[in-house]
N, C-alpha and C positions, 0 to 999 in steps of 0.2 A: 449618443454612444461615444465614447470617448477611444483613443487611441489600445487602447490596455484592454477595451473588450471588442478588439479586431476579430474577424476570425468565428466571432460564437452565433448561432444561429439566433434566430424571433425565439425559437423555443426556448432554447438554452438561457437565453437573456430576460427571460417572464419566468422560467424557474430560480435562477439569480435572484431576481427580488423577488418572488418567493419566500423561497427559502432559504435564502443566506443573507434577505436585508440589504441588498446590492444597489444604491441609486449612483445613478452617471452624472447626475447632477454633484453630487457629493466625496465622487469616488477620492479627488486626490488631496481634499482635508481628510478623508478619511486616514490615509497612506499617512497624512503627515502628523495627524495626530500618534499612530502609531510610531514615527520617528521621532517624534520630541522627547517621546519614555529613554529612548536608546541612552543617554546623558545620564538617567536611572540609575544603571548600570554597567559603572566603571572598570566592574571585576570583570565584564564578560568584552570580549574580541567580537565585535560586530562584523563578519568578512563584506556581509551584503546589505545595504540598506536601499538598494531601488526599488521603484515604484513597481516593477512587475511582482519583485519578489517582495517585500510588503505586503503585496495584493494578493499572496497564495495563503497567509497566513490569515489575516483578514479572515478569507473565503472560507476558510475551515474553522475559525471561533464566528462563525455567524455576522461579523462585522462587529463584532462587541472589542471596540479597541484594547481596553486593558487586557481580555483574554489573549487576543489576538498577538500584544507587546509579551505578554505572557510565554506565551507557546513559542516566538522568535525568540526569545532568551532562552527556553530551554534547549531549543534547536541547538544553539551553537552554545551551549554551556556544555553539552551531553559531545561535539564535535571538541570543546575545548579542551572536556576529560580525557577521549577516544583517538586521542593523534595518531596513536600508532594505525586505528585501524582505516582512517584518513588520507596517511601518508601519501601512500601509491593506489586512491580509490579510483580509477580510471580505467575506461571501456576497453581500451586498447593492452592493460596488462597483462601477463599472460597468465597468472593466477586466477584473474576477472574470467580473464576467456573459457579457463578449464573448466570454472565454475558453472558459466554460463553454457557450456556444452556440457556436463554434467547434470544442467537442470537447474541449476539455481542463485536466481530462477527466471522462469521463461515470463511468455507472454500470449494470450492466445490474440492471434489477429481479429477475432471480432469482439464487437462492445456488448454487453448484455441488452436486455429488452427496456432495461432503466435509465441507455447508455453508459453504463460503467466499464472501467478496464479492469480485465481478470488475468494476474499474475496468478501464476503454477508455480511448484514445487515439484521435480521429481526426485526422486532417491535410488532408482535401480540402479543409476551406474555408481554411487558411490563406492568408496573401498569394502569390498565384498568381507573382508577381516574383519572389518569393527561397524557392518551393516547394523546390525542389531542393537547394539551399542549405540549408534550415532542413527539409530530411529526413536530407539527411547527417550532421549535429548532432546531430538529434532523436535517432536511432538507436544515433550513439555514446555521448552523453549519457545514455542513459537507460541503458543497460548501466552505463557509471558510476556514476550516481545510485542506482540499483538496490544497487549493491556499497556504496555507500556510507552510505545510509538506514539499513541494517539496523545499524549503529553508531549511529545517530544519531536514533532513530523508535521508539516504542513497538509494532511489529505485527512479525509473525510471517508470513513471504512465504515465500507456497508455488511461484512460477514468475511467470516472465516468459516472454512470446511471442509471437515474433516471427510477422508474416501477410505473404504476398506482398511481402516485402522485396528491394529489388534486390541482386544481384551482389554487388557491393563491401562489401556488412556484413558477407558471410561471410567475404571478405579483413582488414577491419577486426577482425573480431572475435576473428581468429586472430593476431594482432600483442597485443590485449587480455586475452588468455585468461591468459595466462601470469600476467598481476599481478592477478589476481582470486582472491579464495579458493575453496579446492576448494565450500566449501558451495553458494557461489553459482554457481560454474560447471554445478553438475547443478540449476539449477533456472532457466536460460536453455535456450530452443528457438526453436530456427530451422528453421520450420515450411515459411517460402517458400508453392509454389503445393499443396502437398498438405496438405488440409483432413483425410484422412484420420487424420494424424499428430496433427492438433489435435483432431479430438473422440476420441480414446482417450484424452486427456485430460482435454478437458472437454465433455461430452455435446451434440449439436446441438441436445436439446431445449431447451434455455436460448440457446441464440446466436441473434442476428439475420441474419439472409439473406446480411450479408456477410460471413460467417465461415462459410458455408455449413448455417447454423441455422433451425430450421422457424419459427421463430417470425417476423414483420413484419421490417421496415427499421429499424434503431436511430434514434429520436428525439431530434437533437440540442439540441432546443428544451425537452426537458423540464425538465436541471438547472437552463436559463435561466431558466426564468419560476419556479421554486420550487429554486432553489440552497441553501437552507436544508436542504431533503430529503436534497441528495446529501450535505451534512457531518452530516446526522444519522444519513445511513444509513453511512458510514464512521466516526461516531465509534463506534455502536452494536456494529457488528464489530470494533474497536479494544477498546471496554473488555469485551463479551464474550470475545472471541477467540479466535471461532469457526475456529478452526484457525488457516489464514494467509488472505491476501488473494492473486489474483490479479490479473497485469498482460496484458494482450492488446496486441498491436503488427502494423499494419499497413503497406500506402502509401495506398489509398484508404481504409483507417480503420485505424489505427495506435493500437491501444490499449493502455495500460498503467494503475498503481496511482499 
């Protein structure tokens, strides 16, 4: 075990090579095979090229180098287009913050039964004027985003899911479906009002009340006042990568990754 898989348990590290092709023997030609591509491309602003962060991209194309070079150039091709929304990306702004006590989006503190991290979505406290408005969006948008991240983003997404979503997504969604890749289309659900359907999924012992989970009420206030936690606990499951991540989607709490 090398320095770069400090940290991950016997399990964690036999599901590693598993299922992402993970040998410690090999790890840092790996890393460096994908660095020699970087030369590739001139057009794109490499900000990062260490061995950790190498190692998250890797993790999520299976170790397949070219994918893996692949998916790093889009990373920061899609950062090289998006400067504005870049600029001021930081835990401590206070846009960040509003956000993040708004909901979005959160974090719940436990891992699934798969160990995965499940980021929330809430929408209640949005601007109540253009709720409706900015749920119809939010809904389509994230289906998109969803299709589109996994091009573009180092992690390995195990589902999105939809809660108590109205009517019309399920018409939208059937207009969408069609130019989505098969991979992503079996890992969108549209749970609606049966809560049933959603912890066969993901166990209620982990959910908050409003996902019909034993546990409290989801704390929108937590990532606010310590937003630092929630990027630390999503980079954590990023550069482990602890399988994939989870997105939860609601109306009164709409959560997603």
């Amino acid at each position: 075990m090398t320095h770069l898989q400090a940290g991950l348990s016997p399990e964690t590290l036999e599901k590693a090579r598993l299922e992402l092709n993970e040998n410690p023997d090999t790890l840092h030609q790996d890393i460096q095979e994908v660095r020699d591509m970087v030369i590739t491309r001139p057009d794109i602003g490499f900000l990062r090229t260490d061995d950790a962060f190498i190692l998250r991209f890797l993790r999520a194309r299976k170790f397949q180098h070219f994918e893996a070079f692949r998916l790093l150039a889009q990373y920061f091709e899609y950062r090289q287009q998006n400067l504005d929304m870049f600029k001021s990306f930081k835990a401590t702004d206070p846009g960040i913050k509003q956000a993040l006590k708004d909901g979005f989006p959160g974090g719940l503190a436990n891992l699934d039964h798969y160990g995965r991290k499940i980021l929330v979505l809430f929408a209640a406290n949005w601007d109540q004027s253009r709720r409706q408005e900015l749920l119809e969006l939010t809904h389509v948008a994230s289906i998109i985003f969803f299709s589109h991240v996994q091009d573009s983003f180092p992690a390995r997404f195990g589902g999105i899911h939809f809660v108590n979503q109205p009517w019309y997504i399920h018409a939208l969604y059937t207009v969408i479906r069609p130019f989505l890749k098969e991979k992503t289309r079996k890992r969108i659900f549209l749970h609606g009002n049966n809560l049933n359907s959603l912890h066969q999924l993901i166990h209620p012992e982990i959910l908050p009340s409003e996902f019909g989970g034993m546990l409290p009420p989801y704390d929108m206030g937590t990532w606010k006042e310590t937003p630092q936690a929630l990027w630390a606990a999503c980079s954590s499951a990023l550069s482990q990568q602890r399988n994939s991540s989870l997105c939860l989607y609601g109306t009164s709490c709409v959560p997603c990754l």
